[in-house]
DRENVEX-848145 format. One record per atom (N, C-alpha, C): residue in one letter; x, y, z. Coordinates in steps of 0.02 Angstrom, whole numbers, padded with zeros to 5 digits, always signed. Example, Ala and Ser with C-alpha at 12.3 -4.5 7.8 and 13.67 -1.06 7.14 Angstrom:
residues 2
A+00660-00284+00390A+00615-00225+00390A+00660-00165+00390S+00642-00112+00354S+00684-00053+00357S+00645+00002+00394
//
This chain:
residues 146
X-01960+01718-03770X-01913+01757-03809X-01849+01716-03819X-01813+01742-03854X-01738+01700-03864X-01703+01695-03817X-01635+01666-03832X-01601+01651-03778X-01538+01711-03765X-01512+01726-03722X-01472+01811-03687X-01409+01782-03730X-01391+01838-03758X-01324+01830-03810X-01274+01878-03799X-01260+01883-03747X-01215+01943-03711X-01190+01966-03658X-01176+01977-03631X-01172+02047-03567X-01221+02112-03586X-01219+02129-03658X-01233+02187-03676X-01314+02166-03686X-01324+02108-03709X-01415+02087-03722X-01438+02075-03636X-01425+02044-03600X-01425+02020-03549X-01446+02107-03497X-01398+02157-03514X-01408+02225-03503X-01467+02248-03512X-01471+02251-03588X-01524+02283-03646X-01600+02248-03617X-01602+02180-03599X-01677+02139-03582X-01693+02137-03502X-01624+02138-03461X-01651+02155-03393X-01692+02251-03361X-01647+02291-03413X-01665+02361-03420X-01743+02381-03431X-01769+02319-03463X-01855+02314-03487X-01900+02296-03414X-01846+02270-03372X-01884+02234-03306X-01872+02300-03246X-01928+02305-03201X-01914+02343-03139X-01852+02307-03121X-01838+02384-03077X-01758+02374-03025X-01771+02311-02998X-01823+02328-02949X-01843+02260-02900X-01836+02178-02933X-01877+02160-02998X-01887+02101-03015X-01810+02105-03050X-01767+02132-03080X-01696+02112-03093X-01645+02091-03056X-01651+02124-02985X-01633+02125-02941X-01632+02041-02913X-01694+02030-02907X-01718+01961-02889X-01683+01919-02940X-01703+01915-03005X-01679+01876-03037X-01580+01839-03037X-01571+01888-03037X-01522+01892-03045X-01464+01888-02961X-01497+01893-02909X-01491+01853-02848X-01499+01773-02855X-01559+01774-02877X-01593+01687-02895X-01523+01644-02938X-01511+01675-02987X-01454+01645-03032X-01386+01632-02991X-01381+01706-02956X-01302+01685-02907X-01313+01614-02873X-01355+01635-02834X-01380+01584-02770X-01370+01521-02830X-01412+01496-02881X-01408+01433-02916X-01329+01409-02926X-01292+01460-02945X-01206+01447-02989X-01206+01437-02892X-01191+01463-02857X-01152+01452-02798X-01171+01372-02744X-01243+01350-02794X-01248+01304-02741X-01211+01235-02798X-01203+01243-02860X-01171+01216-02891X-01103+01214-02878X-01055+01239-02858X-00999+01238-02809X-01013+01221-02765X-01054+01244-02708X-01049+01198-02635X-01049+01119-02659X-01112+01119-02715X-01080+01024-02722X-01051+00995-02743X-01019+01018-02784X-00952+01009-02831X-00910+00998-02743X-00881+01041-02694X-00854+01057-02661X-00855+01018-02603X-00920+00991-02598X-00966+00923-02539X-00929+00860-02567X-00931+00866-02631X-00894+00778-02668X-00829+00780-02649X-00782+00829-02652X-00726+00827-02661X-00690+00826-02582X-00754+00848-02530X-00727+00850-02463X-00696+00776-02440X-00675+00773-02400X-00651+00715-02376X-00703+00678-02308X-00706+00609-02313X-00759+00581-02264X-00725+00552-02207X-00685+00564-02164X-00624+00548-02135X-00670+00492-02072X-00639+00444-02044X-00653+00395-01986X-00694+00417-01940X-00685+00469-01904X-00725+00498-01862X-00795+00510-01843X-00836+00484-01815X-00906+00474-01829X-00927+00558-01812X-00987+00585-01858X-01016+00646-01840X-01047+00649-01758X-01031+00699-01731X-01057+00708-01670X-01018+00664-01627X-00955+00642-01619X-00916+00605-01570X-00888+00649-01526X-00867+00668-01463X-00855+00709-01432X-00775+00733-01432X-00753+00780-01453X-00679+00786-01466X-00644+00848-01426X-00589+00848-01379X-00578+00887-01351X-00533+00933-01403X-00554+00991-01388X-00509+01049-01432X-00447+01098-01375X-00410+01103-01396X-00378+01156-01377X-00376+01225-01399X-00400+01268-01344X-00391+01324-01378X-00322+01374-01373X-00327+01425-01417X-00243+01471-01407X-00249+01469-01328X-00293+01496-01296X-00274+01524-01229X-00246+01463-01190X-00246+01404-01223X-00230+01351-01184X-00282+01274-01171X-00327+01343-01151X-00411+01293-01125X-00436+01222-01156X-00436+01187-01124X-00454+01135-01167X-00553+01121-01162X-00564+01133-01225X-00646+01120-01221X-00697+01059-01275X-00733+01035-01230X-00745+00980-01280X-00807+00988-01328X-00806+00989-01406X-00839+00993-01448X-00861+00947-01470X-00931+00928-01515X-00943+00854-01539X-00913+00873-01631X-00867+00820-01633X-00849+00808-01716X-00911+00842-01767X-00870+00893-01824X-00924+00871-01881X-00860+00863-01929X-00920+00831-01974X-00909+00785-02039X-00913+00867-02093X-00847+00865-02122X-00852+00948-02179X-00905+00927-02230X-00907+00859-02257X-00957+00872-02323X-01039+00887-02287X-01049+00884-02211X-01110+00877-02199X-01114+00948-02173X-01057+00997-02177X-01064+01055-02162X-01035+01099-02207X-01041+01092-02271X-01055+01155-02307X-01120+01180-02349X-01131+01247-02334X-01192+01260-02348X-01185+01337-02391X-01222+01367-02410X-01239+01419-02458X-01249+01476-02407X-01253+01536-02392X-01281+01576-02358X-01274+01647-02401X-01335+01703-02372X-01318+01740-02414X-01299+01774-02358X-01232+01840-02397X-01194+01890-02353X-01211+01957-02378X-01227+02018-02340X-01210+02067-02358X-01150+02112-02376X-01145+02132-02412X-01069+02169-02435X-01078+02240-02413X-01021+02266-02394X-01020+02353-02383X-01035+02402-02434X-01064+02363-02480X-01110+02420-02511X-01187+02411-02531X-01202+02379-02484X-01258+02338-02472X-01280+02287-02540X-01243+02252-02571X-01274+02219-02635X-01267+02158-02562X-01311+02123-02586X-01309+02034-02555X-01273+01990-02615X-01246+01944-02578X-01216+01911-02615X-01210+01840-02595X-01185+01773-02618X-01201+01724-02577X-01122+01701-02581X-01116+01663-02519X-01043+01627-02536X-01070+01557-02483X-01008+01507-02519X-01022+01453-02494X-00974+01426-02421X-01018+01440-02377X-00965+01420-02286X-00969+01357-02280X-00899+01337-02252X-00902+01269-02226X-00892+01266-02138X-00929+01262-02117X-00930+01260-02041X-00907+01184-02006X-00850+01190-02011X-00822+01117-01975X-00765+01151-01944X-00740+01133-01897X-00667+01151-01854X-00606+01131-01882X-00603+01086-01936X-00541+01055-01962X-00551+01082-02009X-00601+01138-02061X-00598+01127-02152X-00521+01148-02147X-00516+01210-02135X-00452+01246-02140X-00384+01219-02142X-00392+01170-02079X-00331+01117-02083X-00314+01088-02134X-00380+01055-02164X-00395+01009-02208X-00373+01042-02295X-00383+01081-02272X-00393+01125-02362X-00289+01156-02367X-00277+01187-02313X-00224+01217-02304X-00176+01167-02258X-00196+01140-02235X-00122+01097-02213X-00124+01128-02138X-00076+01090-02094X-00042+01127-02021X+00040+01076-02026X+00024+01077-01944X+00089+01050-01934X+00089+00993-01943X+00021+00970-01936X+00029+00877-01937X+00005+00845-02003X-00029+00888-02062X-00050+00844-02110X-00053+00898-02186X-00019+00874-02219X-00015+00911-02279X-00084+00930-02306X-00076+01000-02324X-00149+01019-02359X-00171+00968-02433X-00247+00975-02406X-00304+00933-02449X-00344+00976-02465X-00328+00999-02533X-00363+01074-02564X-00417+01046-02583X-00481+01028-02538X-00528+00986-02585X-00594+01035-02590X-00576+01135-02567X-00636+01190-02614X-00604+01181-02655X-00541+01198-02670X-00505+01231-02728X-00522+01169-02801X-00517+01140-02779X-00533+01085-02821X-00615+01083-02842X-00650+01086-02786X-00714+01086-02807X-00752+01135-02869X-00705+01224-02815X-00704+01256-02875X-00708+01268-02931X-00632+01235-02951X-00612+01239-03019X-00652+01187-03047X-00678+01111-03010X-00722+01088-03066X-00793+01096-03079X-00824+01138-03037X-00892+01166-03045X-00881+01253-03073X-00858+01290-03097X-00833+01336-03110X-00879+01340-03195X-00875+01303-03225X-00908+01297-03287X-00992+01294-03293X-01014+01223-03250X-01047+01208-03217X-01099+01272-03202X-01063+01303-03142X-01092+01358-03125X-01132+01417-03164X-01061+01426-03203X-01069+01487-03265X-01148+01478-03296X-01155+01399-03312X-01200+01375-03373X-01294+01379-03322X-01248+01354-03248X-01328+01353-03207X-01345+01445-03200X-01326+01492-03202X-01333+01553-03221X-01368+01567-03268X-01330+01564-03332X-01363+01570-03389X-01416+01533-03410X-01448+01500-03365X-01480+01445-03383X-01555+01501-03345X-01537+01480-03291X-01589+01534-03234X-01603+01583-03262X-01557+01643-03276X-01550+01688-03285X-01609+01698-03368X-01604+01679-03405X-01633+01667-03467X-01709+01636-03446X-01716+01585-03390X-01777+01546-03385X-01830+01629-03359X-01819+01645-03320X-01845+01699-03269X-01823+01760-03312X-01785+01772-03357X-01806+01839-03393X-01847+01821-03430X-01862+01796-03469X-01913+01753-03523X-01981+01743-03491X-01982+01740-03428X-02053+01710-03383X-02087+01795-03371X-02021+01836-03348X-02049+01900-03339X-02056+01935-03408X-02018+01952-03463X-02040+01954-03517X-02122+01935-03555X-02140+01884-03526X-02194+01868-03557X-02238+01906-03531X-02234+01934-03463X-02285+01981-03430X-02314+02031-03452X-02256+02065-03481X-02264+02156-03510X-02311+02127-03554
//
């Protein structure tokens, strides 16, 4: 079938599909746009001296000092999906490193290095298009079913 020319067509041709298989689809598409940011977001991280897995003592608030092994942020961001409080799933992209935060927002010792925000804004388009792209491939695949 053609290609989705709307919000309102996009409405009108998923409405033809069970709850369930729209549902899916249209999970499938998030998940695609969001992993298109995580890598937009992986390039833009910073690869700093520190070898992955080197052993680094942390301080915590309470004082405690405990020793963690280094990670590397571009080798720790990943996609996951989250539930929301109204049960829709949804995916967002986590970066599990101990410094992103520092890194992105700044502290006392090193001026912030906005390198999601950046990733963001340059996969942001990107994203939109890997959506519509999915989104159209897999209505069209289920379309052909009926």
């Amino acid at each position: 079938m053609s290609a989705v020319k709307g919000l309102a067509d996009l409405n009108r041709r998923a409405s033809l599909l069970s709850r369930d298989i729209a549902t899916k689809i249209g999970q499938s598409a998030n998940r695609a746009g969001t992993k298109e940011i995580a890598d937009a977001i992986r390039t833009e991280a910073t690869d700093g001296p520190t070898p992955e897995g080197e052993v680094r003592n942390r301080r915590r608030k309470s004082g405690k000092t405990v020793q963690e092994p280094h990670k590397k942020i571009k080798n720790h961001i990943r996609v996951v999906k989250v539930r929301a409080k109204d049960g829709v799933v949804e995916n967002a992209v986590v970066i599990d490193a101990y410094h992103a935060g520092m890194e992105e927002f700044g502290s006392i010792h090193n001026t912030p290095n906005p390198f999601a925000k950046r990733g963001f804004d340059k996969a942001r388009n990107d994203a939109i298009e890997k959506v519509k792209k999915v989104l159209e491939r897999r209505i069209a695949k289920e379309e052909a079913k009926l």
